[in-house]
Gaussian input, Z-matrix of N, CA and C with variables (Angstrom, degrees):
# hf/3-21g

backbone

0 1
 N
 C     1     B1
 C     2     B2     1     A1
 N     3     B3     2     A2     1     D1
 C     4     B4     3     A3     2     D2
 C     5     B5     4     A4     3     D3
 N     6     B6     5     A5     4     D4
 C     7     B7     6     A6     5     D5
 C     8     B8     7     A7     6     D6
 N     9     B9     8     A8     7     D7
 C    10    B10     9     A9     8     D8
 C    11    B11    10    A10     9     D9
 N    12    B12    11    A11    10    D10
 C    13    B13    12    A12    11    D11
 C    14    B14    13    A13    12    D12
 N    15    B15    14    A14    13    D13
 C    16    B16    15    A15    14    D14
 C    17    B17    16    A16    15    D15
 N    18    B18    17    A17    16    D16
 C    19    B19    18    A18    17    D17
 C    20    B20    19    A19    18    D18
 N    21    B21    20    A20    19    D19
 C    22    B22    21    A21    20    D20
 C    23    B23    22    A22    21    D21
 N    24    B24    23    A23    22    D22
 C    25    B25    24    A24    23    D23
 C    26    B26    25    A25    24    D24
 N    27    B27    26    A26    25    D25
 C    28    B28    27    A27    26    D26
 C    29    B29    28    A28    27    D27
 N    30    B30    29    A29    28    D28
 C    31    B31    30    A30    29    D29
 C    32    B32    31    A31    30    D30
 N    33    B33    32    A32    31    D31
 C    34    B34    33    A33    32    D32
 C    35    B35    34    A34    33    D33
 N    36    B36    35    A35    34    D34
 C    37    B37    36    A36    35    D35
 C    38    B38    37    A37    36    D36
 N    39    B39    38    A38    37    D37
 C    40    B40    39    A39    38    D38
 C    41    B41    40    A40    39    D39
 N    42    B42    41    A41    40    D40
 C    43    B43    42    A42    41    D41
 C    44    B44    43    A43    42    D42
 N    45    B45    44    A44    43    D43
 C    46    B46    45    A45    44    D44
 C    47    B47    46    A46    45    D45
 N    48    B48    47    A47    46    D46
 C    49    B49    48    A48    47    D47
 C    50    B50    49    A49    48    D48
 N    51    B51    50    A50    49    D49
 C    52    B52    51    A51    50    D50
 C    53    B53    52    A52    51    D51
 N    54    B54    53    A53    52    D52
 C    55    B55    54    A54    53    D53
 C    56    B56    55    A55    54    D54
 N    57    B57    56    A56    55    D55
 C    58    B58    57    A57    56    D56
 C    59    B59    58    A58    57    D57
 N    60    B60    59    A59    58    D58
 C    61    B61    60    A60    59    D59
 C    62    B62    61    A61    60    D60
 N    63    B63    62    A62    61    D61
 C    64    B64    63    A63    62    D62
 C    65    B65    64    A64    63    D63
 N    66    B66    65    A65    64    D64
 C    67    B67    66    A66    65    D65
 C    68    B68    67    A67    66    D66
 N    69    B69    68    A68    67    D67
 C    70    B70    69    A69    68    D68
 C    71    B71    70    A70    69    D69
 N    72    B72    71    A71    70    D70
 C    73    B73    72    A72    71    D71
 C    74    B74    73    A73    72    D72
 N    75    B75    74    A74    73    D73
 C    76    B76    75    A75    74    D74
 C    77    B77    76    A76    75    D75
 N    78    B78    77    A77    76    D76
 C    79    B79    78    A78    77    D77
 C    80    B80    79    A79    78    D78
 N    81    B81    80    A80    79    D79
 C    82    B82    81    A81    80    D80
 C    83    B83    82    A82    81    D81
 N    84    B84    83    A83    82    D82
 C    85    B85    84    A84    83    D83
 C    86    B86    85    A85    84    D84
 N    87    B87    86    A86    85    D85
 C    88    B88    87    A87    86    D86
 C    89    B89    88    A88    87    D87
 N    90    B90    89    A89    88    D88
 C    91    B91    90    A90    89    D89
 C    92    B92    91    A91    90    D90
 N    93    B93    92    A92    91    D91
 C    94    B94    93    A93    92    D92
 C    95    B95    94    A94    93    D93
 N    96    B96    95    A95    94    D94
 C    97    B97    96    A96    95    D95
 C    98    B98    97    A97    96    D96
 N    99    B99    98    A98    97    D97
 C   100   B100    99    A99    98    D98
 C   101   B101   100   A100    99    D99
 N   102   B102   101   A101   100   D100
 C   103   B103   102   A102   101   D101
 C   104   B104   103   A103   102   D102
 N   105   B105   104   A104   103   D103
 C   106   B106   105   A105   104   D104
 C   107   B107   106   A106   105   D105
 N   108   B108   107   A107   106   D106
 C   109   B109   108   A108   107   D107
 C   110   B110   109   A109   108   D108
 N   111   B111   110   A110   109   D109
 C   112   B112   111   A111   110   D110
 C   113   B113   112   A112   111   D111
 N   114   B114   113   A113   112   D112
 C   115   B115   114   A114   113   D113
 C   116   B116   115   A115   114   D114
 N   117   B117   116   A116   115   D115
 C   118   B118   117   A117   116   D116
 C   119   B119   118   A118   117   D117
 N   120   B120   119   A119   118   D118
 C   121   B121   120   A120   119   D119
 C   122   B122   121   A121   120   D120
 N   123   B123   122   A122   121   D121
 C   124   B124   123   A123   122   D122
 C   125   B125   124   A124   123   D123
 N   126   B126   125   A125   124   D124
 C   127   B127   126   A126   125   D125
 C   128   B128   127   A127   126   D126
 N   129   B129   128   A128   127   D127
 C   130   B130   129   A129   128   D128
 C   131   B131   130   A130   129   D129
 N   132   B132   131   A131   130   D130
 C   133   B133   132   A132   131   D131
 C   134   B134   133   A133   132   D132
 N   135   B135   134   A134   133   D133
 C   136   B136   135   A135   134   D134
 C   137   B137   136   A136   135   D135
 N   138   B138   137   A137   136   D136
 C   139   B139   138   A138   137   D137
 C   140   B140   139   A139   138   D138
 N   141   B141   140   A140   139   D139
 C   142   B142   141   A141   140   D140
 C   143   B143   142   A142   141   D141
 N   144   B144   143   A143   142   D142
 C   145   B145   144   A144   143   D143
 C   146   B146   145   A145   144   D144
 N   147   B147   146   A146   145   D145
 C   148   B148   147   A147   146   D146
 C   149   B149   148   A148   147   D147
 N   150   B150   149   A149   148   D148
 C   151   B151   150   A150   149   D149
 C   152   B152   151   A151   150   D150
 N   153   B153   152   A152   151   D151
 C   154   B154   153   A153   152   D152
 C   155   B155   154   A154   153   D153
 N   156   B156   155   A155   154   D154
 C   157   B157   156   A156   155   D155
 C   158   B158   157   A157   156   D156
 N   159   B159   158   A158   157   D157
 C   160   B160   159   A159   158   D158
 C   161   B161   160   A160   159   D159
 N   162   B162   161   A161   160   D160
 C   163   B163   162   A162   161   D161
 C   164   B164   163   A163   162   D162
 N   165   B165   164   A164   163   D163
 C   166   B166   165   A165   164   D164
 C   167   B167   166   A166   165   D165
 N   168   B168   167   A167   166   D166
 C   169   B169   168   A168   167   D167
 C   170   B170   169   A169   168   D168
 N   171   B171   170   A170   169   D169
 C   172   B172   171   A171   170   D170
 C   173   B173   172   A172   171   D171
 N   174   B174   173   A173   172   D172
 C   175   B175   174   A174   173   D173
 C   176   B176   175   A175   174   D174
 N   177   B177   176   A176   175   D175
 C   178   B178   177   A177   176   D176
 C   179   B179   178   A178   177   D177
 N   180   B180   179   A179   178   D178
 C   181   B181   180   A180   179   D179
 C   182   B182   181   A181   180   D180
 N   183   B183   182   A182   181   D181
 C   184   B184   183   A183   182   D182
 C   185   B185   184   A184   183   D183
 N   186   B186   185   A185   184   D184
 C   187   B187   186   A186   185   D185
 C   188   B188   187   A187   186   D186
 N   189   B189   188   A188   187   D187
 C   190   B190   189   A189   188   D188
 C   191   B191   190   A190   189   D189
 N   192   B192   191   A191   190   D190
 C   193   B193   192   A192   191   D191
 C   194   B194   193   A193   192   D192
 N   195   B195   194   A194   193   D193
 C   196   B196   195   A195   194   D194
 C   197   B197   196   A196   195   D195
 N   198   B198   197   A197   196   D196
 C   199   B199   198   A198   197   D197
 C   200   B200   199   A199   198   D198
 N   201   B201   200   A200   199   D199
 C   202   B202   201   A201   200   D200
 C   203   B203   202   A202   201   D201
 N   204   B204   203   A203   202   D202
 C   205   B205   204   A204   203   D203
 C   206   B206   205   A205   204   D204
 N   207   B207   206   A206   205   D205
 C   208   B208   207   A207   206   D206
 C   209   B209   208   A208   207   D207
 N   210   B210   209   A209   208   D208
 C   211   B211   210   A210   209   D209
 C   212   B212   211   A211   210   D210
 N   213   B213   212   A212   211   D211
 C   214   B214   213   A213   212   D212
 C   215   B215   214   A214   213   D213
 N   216   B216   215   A215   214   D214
 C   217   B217   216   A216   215   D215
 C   218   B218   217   A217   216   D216
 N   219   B219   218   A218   217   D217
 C   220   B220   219   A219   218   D218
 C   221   B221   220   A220   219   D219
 N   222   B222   221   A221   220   D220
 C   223   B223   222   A222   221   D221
 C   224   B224   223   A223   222   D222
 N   225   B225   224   A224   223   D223
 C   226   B226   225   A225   224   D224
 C   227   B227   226   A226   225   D225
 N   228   B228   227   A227   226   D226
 C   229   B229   228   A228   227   D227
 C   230   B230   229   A229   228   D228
 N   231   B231   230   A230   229   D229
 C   232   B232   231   A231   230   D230
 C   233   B233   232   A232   231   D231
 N   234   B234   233   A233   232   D232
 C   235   B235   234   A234   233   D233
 C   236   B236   235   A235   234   D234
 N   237   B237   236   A236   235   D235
 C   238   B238   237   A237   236   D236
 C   239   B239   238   A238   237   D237
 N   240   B240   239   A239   238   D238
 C   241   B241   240   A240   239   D239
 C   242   B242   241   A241   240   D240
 N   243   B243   242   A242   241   D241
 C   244   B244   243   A243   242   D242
 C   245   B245   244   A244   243   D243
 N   246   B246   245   A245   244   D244
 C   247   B247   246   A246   245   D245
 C   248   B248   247   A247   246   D246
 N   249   B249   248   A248   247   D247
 C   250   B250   249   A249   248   D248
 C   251   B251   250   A250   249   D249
 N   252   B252   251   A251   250   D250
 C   253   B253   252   A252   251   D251
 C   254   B254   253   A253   252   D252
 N   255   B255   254   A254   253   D253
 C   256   B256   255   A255   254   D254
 C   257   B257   256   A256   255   D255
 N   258   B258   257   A257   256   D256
 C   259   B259   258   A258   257   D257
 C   260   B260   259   A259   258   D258
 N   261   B261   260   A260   259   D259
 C   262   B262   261   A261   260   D260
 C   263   B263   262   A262   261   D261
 N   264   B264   263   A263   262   D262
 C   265   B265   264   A264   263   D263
 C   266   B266   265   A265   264   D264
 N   267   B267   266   A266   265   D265
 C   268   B268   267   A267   266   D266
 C   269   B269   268   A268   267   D267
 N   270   B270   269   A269   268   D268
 C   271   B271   270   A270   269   D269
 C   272   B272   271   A271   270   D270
 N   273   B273   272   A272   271   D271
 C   274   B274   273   A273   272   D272
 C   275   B275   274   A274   273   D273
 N   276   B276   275   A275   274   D274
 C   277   B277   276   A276   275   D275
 C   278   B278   277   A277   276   D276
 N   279   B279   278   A278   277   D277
 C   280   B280   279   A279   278   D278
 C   281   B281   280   A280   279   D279
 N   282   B282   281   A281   280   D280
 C   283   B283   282   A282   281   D281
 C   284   B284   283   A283   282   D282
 N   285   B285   284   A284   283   D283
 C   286   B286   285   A285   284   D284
 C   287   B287   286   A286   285   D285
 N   288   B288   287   A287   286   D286
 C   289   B289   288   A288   287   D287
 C   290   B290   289   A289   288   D288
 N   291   B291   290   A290   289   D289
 C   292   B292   291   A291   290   D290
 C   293   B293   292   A292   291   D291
 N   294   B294   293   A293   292   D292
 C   295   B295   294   A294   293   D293
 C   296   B296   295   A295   294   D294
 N   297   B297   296   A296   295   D295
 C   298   B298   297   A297   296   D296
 C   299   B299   298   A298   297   D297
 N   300   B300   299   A299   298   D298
 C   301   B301   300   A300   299   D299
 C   302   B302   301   A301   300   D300
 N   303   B303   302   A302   301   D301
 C   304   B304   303   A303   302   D302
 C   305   B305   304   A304   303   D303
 N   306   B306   305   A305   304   D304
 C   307   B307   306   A306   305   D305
 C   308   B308   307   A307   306   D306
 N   309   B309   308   A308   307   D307
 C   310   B310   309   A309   308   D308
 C   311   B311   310   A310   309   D309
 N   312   B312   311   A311   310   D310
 C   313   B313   312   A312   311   D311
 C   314   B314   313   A313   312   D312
 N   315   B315   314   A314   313   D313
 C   316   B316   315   A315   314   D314
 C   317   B317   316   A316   315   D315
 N   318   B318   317   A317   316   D316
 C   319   B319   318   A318   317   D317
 C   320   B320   319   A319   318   D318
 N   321   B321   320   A320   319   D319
 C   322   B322   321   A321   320   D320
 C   323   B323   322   A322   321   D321
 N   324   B324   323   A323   322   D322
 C   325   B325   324   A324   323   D323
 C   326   B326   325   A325   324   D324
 N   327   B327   326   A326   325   D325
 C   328   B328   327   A327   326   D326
 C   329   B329   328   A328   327   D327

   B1=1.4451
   B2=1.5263
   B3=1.5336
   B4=1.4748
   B5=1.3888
   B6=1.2520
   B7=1.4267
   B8=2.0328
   B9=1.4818
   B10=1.1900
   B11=1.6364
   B12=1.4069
   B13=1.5514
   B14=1.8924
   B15=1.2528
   B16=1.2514
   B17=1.7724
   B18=1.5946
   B19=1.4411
   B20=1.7278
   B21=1.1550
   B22=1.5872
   B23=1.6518
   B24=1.2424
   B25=1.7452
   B26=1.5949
   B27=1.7558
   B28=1.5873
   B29=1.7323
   B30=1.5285
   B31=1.5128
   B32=1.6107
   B33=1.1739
   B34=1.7997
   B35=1.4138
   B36=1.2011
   B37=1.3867
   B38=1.2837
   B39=1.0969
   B40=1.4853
   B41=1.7292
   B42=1.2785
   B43=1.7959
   B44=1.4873
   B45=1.3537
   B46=1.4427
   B47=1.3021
   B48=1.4528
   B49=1.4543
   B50=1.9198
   B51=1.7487
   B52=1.3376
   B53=2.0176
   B54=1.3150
   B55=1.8265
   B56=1.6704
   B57=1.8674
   B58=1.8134
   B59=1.7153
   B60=1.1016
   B61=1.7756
   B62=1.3077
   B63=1.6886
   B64=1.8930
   B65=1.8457
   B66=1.0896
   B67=1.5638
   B68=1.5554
   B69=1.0833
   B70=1.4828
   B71=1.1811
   B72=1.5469
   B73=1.1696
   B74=2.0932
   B75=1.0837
   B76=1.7555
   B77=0.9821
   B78=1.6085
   B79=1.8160
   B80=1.3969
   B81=1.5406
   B82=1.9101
   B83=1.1281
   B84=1.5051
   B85=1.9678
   B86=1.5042
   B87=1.1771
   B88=1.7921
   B89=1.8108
   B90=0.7214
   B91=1.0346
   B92=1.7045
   B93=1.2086
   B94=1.7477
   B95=1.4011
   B96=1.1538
   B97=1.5749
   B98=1.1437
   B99=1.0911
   B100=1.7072
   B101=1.9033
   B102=1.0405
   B103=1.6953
   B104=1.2795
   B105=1.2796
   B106=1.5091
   B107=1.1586
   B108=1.3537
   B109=1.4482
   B110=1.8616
   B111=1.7769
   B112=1.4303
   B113=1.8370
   B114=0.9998
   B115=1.7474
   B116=1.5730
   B117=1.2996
   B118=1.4630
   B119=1.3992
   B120=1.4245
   B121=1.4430
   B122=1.4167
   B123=1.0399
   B124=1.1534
   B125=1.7403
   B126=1.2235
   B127=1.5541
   B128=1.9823
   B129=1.7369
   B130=1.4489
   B131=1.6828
   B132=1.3566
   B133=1.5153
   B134=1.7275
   B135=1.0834
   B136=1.8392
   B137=1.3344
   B138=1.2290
   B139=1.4453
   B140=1.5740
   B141=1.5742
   B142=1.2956
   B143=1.7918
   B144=1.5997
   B145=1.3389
   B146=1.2996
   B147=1.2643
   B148=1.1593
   B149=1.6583
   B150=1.6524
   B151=1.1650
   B152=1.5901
   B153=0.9024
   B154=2.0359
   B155=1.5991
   B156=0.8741
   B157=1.4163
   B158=1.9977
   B159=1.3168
   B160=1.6079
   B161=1.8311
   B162=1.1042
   B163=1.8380
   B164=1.5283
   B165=1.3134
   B166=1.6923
   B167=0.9226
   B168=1.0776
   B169=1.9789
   B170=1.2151
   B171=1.5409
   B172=1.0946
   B173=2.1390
   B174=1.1928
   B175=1.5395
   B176=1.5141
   B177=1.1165
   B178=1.8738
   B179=1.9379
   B180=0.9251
   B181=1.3588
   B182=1.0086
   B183=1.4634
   B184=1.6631
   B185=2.0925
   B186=1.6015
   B187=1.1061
   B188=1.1648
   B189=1.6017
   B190=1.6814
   B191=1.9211
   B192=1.7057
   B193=1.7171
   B194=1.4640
   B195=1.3136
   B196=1.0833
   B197=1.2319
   B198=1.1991
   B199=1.0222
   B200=1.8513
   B201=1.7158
   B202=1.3302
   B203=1.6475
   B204=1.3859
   B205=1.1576
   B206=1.9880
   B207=1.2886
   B208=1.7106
   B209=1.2686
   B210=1.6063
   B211=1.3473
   B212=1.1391
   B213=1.4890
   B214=1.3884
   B215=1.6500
   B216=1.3729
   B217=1.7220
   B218=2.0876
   B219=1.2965
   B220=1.4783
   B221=1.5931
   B222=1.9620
   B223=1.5057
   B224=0.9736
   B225=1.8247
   B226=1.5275
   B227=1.6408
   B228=1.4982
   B229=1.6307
   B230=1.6732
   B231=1.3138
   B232=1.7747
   B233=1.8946
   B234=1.3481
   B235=1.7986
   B236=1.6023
   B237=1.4224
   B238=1.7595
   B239=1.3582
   B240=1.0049
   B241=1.8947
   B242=1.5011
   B243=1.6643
   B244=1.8339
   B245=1.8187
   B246=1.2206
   B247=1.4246
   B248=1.1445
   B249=1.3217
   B250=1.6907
   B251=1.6537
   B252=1.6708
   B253=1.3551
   B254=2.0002
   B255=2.0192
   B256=1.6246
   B257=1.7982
   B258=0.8841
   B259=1.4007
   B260=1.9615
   B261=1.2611
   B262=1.9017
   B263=1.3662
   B264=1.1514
   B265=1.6227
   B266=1.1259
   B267=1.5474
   B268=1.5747
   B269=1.3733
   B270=1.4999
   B271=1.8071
   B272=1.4829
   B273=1.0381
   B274=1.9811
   B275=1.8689
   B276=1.1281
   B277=1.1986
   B278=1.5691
   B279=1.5643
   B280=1.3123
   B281=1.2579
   B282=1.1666
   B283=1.2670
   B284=1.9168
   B285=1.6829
   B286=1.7283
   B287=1.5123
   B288=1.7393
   B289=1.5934
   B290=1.1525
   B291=1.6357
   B292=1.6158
   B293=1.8091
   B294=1.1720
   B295=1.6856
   B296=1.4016
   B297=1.6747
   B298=1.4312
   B299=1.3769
   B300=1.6428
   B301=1.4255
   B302=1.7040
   B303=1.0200
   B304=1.3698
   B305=1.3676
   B306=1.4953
   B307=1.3189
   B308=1.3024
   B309=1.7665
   B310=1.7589
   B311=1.6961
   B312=1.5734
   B313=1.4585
   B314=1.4205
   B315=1.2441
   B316=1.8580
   B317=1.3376
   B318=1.5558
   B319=1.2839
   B320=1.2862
   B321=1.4775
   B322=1.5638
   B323=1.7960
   B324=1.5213
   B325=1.7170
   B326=1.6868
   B327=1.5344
   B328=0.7729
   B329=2.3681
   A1=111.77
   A2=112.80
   A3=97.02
   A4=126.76
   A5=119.28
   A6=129.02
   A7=88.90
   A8=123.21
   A9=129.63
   A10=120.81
   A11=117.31
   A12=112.54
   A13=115.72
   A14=98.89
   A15=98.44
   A16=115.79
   A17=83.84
   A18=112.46
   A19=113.22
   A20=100.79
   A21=111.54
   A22=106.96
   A23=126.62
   A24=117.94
   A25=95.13
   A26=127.41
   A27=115.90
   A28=92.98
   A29=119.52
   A30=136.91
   A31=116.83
   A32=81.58
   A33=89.28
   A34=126.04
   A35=139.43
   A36=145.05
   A37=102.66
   A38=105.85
   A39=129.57
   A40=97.33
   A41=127.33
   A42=139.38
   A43=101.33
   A44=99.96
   A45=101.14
   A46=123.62
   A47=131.37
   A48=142.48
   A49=80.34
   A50=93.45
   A51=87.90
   A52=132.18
   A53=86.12
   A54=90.21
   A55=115.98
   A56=92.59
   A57=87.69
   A58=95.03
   A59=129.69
   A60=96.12
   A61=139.65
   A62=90.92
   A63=99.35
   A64=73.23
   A65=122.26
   A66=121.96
   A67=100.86
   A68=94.74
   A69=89.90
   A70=141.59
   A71=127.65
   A72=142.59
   A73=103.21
   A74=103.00
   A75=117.75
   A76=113.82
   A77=102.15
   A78=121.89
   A79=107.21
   A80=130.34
   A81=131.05
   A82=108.85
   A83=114.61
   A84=121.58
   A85=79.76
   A86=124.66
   A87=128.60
   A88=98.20
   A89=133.06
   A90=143.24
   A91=117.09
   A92=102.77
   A93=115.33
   A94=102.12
   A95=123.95
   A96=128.91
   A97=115.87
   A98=101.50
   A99=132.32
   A100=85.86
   A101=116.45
   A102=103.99
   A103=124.38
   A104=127.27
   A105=142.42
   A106=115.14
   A107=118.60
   A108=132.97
   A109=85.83
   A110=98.88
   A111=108.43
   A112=112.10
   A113=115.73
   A114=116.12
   A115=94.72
   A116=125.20
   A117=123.17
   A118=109.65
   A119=113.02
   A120=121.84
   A121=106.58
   A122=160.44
   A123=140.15
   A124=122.22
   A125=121.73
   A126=127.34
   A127=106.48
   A128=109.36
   A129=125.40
   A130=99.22
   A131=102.07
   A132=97.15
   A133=110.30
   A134=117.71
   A135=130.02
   A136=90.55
   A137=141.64
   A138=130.73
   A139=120.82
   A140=95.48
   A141=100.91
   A142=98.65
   A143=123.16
   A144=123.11
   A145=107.67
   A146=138.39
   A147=138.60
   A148=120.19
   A149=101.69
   A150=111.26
   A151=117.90
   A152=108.92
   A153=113.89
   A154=102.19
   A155=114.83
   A156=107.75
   A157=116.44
   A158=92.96
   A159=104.80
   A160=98.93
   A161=98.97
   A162=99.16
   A163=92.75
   A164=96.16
   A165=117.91
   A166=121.84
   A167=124.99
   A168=110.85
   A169=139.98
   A170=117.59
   A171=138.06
   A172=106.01
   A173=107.52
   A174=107.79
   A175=120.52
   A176=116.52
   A177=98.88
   A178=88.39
   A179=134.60
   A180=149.36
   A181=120.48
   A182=128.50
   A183=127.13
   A184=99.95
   A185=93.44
   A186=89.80
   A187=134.53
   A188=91.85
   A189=129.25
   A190=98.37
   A191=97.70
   A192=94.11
   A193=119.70
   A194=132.22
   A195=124.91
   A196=115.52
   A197=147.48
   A198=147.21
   A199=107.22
   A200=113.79
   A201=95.77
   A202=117.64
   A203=105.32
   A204=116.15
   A205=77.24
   A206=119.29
   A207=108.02
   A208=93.88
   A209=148.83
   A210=143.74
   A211=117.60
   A212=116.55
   A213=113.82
   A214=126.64
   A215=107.69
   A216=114.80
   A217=95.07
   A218=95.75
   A219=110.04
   A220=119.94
   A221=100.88
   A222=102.15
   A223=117.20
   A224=117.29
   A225=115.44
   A226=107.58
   A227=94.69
   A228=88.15
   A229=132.44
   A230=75.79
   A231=106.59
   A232=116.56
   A233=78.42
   A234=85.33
   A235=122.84
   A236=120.59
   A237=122.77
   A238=126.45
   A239=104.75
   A240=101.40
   A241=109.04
   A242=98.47
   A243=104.82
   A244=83.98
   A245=130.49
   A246=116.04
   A247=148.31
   A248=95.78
   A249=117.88
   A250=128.62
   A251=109.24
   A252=115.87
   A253=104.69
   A254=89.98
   A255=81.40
   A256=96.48
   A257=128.62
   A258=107.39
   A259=89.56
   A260=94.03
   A261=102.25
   A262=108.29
   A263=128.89
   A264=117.73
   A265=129.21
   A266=105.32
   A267=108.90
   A268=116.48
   A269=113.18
   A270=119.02
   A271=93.47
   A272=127.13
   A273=132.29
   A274=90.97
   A275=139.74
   A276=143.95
   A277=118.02
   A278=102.47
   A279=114.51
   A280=120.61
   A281=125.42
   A282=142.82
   A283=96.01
   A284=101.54
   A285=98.98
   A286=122.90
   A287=95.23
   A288=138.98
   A289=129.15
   A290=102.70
   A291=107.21
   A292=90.03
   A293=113.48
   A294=123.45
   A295=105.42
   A296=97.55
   A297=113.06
   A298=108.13
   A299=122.38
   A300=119.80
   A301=126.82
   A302=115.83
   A303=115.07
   A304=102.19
   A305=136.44
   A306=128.71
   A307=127.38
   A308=104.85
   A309=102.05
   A310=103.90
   A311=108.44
   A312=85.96
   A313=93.50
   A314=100.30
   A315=119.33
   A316=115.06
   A317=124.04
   A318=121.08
   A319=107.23
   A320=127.98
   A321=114.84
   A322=110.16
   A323=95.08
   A324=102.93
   A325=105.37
   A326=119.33
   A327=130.12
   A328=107.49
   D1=-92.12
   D2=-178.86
   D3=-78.01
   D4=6.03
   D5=-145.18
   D6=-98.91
   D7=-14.58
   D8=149.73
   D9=-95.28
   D10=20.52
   D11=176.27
   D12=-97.87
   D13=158.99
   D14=162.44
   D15=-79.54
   D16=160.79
   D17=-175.40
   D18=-37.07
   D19=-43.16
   D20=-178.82
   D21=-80.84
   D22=-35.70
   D23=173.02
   D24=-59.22
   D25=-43.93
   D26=-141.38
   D27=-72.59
   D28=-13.37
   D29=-170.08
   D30=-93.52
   D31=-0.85
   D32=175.74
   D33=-98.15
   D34=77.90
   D35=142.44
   D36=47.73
   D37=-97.71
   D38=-139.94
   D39=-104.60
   D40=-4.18
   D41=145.27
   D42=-54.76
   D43=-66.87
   D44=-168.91
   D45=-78.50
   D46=-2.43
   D47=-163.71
   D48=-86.62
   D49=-67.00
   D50=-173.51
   D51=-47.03
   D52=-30.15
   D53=-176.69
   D54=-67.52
   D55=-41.55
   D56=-176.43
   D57=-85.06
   D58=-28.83
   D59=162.09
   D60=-14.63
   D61=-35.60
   D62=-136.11
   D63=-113.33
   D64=-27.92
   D65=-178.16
   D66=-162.25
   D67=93.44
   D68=149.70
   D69=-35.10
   D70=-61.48
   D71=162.87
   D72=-8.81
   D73=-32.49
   D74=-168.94
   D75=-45.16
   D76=-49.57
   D77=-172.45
   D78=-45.58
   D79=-32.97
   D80=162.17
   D81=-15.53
   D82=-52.77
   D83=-151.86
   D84=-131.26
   D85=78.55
   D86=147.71
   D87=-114.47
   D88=174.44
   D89=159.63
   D90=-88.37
   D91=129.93
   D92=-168.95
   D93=-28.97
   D94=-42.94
   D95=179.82
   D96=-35.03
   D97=-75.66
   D98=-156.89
   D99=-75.97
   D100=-53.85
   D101=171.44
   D102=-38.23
   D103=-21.17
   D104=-174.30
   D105=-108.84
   D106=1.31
   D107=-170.29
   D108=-97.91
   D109=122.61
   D110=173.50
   D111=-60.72
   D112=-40.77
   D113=-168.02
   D114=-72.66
   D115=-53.66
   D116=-174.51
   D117=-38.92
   D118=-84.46
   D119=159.17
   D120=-33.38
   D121=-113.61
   D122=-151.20
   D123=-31.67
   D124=-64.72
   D125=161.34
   D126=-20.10
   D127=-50.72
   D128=-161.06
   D129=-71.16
   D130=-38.58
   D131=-166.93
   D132=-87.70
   D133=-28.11
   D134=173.50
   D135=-63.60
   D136=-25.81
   D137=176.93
   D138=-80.99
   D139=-58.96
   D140=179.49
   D141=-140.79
   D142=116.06
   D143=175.35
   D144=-55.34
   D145=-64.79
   D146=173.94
   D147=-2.60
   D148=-48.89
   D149=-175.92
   D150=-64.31
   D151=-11.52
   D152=164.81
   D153=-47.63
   D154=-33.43
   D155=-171.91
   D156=-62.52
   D157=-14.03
   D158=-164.91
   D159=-110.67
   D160=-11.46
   D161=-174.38
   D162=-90.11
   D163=141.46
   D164=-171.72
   D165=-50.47
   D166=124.16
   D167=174.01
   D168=-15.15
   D169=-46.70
   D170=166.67
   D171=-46.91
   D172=-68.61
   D173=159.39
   D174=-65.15
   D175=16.66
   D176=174.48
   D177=-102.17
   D178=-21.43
   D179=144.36
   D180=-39.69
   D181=-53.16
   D182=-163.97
   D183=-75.27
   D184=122.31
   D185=157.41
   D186=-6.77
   D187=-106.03
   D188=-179.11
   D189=-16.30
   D190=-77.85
   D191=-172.39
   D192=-57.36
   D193=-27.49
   D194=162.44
   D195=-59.93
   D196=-68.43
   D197=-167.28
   D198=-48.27
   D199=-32.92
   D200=-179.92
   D201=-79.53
   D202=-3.11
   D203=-149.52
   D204=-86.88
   D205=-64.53
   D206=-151.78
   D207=-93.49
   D208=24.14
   D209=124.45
   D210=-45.51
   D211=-37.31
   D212=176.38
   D213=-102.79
   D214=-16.07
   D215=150.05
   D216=-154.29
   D217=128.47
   D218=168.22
   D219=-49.68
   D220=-29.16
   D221=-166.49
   D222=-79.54
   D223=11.54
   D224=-174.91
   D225=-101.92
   D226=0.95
   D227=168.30
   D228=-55.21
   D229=-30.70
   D230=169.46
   D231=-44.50
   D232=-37.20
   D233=169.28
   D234=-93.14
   D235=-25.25
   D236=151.05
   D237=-2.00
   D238=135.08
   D239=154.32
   D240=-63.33
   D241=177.78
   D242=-171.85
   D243=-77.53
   D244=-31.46
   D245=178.77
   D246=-62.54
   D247=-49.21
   D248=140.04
   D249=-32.17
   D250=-44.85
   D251=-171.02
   D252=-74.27
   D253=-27.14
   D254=-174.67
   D255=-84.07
   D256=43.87
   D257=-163.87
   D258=-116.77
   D259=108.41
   D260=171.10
   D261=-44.61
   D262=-72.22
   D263=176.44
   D264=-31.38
   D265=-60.41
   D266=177.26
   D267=-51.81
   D268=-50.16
   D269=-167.56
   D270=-66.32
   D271=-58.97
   D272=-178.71
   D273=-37.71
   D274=-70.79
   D275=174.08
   D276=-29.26
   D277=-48.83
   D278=171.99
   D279=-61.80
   D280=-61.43
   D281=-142.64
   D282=-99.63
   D283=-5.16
   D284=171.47
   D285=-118.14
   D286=21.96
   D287=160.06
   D288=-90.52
   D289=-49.81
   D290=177.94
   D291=-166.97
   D292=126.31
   D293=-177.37
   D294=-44.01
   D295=-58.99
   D296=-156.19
   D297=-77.95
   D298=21.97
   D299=137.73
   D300=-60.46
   D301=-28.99
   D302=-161.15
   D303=-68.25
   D304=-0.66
   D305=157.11
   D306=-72.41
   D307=4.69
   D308=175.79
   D309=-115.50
   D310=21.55
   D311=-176.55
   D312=-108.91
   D313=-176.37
   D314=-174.53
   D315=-62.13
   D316=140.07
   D317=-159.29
   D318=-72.89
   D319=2.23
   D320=174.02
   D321=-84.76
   D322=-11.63
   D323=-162.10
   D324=-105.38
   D325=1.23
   D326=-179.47
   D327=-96.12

């Protein structure tokens, strides 16, 4: 999808809200912007968790999107900040997704 668009679709809001809806995976070819944009990333990761990996640093941190992200596969904890990984909620979330997350959380939570 966007990963063949021009520069100006990957900059569009509501282009790209709609694409990672439909696949997350999309969020790759958003433009850094829109990667840092909390609703985008969130929309990207309810689709496909995986897609944490492409939401900005600033969101591999934010709660909220993490947490939707390894509710729906644990193995995207793997993509977290180191804060996130120590975070008991989140890893409990993870690890009540897929067990064999608990090898990405922090060695006190492990």
């Amino acid at each position: 999808m966007l990963q063949d668009m021009s520069e100006d679709v990957r900059c569009d809001r509501e282009l790209v809200l709609a694409a990672v809806a439909a696949g997350g995976w999309c969020l790759e070819f958003a433009s850094s912007l829109l990667r840092a944009d909390r609703q985008v990333a969130l929309a990207a990761v309810r689709n496909d968790a995986s897609a944490l990996e492409f939401v900005a640093e600033s969101l591999q941190n934010d709660k909220d999107v993490v947490l939707a992200a390894v509710e729906r596969n644990g193995w995207s904890l793997s993509f977290a900040s180191e804060k996130m990984r120590a975070d008991k909620e989140v890893v409990l979330a993870a690890v009540a997704s897929n067990p064999l997350s608990l090898q990405f959380a922090s060695e006190e939570l492990q």
